[in-house]
C-alpha positions as CSV (number, residue, x, y, z in Angstrom):
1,X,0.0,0.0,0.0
2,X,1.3,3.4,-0.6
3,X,4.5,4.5,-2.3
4,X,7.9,5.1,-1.1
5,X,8.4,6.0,2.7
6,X,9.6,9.8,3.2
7,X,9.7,9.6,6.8
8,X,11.8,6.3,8.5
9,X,10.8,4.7,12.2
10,X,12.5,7.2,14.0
11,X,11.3,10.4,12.5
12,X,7.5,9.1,13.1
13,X,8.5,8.4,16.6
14,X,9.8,11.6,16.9
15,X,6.8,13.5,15.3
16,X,4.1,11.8,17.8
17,X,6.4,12.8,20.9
18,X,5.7,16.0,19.5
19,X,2.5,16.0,18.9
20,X,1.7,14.5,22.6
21,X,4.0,17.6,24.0
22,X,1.7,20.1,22.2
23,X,3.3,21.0,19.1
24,X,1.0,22.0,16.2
25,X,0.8,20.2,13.1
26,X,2.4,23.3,11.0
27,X,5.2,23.4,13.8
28,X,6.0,19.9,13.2
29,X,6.3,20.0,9.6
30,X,7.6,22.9,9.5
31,X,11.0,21.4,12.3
32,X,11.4,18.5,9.5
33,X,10.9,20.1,7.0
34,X,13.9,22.6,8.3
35,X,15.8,19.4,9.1
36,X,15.4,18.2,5.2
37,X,12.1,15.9,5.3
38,X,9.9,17.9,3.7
39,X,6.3,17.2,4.7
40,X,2.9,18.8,4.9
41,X,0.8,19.9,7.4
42,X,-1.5,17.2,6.3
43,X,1.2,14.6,6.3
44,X,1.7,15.7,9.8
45,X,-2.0,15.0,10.8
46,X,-2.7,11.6,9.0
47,X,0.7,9.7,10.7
48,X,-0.6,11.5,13.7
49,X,-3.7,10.0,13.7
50,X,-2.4,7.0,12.3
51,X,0.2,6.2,15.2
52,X,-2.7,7.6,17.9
53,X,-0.5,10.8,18.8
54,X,-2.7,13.3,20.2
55,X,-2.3,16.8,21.1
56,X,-2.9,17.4,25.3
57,X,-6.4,17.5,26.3
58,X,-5.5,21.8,26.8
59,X,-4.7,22.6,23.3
60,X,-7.3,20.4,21.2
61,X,-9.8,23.0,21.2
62,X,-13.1,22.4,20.5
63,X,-14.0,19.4,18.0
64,X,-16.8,19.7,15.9
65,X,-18.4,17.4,12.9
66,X,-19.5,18.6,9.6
67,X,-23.2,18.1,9.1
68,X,-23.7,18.9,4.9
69,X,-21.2,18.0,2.3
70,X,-17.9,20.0,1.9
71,X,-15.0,20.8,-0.3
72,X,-11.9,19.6,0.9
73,X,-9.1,20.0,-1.9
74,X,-11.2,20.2,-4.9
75,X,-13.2,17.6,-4.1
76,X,-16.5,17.5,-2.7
77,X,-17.1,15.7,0.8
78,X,-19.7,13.9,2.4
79,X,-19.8,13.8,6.2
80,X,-20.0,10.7,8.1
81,X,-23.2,9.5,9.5
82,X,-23.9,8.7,13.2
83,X,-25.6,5.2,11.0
84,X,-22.3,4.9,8.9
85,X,-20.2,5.0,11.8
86,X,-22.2,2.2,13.7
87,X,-21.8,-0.2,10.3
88,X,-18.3,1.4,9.8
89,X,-17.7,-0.3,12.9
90,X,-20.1,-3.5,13.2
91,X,-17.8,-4.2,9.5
92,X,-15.1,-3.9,11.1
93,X,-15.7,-6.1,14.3
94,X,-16.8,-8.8,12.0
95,X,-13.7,-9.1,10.0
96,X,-14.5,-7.3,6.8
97,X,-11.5,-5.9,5.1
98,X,-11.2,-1.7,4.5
99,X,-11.7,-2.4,0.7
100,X,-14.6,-4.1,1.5
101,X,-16.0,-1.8,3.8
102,X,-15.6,1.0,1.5
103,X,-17.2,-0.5,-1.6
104,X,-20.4,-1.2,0.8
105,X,-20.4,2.3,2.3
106,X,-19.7,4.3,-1.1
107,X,-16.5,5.6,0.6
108,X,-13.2,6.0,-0.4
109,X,-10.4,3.3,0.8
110,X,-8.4,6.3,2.5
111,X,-11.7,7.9,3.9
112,X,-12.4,4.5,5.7
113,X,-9.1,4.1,6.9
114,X,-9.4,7.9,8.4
115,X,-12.6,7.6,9.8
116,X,-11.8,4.4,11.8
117,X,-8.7,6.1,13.2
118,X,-10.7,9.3,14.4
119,X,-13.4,6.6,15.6
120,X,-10.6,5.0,17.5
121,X,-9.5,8.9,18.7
122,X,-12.9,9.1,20.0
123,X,-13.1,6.5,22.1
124,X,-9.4,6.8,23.6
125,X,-10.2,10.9,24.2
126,X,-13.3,8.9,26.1
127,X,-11.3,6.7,28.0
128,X,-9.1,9.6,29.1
129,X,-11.5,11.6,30.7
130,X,-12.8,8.8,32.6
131,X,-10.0,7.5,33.8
């Protein structure tokens, strides 16, 4: 999956221990970027997600969801669904693969991917403040 990795072990390491000490996403491309990995602010916030690296519960600000369709790089996107999260996630618990989830929920590979990693996000943020 994917193409050729830009950023080795290390460097992701790296990036979520800054993340988890509060730097932003533009600060943390910006410091590998300086350092001769160039990467985006987007880049930034996908491995973020990806490795579960979260900004302190004091500088997340205040999440909200999108509730009509929006344009996100050219493209036109369609919010999740409290319903599409609940299959997203009944698919998932059975076993189905992401390419398989996507092609019953009309979604996009990556978009799948993404929303089961903010899902997961969620539930950790959840966990945290009860614990």
């Amino acid at each position: 999956m994917g193409g050729r990795r830009i950023l080795s072990d290390e460097q992701l390491a790296e990036m979520a221990e800054l993340r988890e000490r509060g730097w932003g996403l533009t600060r943390i491309a910006e410091h590998f970027t300086d350092a001769g990995t160039p990467v985006s602010r987007s880049t930034v916030n996908w491995q973020c997600l990806r490795l579960g690296a979260d900004a302190p519960p004091r500088l997340r600000g205040r999440q909200t969801a999108p509730s009509a369709p929006y344009w996100r790089g050219g493209r036109s996107c369609r919010p999740w669904t409290d319903a599409e999260d609940r299959q997203l996630l009944r698919l998932e618990a059975s076993g189905v693969s992401a390419t398989d989830m996507a092609r019953r929920l009309g979604r996009a590979n990556s978009s799948v991917r993404g929303r089961l990693l903010t899902l997961a996000r969620r539930d950790a943020r959840r966990e945290e403040a009860h614990a």
